[in-house]
C-alpha positions in Angstrom: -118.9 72.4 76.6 -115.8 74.8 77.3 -114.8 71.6 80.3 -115.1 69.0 77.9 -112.8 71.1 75.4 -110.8 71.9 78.2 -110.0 68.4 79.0 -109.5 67.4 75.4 -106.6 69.6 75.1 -105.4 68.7 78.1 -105.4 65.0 77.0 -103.7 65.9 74.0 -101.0 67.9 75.3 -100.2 65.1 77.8 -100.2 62.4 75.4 -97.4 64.7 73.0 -95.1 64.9 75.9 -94.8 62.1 77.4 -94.3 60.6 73.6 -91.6 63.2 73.6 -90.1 61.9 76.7 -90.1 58.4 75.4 -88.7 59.6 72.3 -85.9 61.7 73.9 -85.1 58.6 76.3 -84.7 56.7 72.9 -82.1 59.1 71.1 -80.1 59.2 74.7 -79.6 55.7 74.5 -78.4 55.7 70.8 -76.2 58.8 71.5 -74.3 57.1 74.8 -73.7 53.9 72.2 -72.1 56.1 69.8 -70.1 57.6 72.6 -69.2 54.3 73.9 -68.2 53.0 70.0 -66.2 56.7 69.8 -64.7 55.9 73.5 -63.1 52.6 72.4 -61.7 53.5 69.1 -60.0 56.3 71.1 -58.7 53.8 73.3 -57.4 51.4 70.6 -55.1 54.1 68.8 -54.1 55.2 72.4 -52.5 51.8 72.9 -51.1 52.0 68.7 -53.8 49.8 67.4 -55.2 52.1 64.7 
């Protein structure tokens, strides 16, 4: 009984990370768009174009 609990949690915990992974690989992506957007604003009222 204590093994199959064992590997229940187990299962669990693994399935909550990697979720987390994907998750955190999602937000990355949305935060270097942002940065790109940011990037070539900063560019455009570099070259007077604000």
């Amino acid at each position: 009984m204590k093994r199959v609990f064992a590997l229940m949690l187990l299962a669990m915990f693994s399935t909550a990370t990697l979720t987390a992974c994907n998750t955190m690989a999602g937000v990355g992506k949305d935060v270097e768009k942002a940065g790109d957007k940011i990037e070539d604003k900063a560019e455009d009222c570099k070259d007077g174009k604000c």
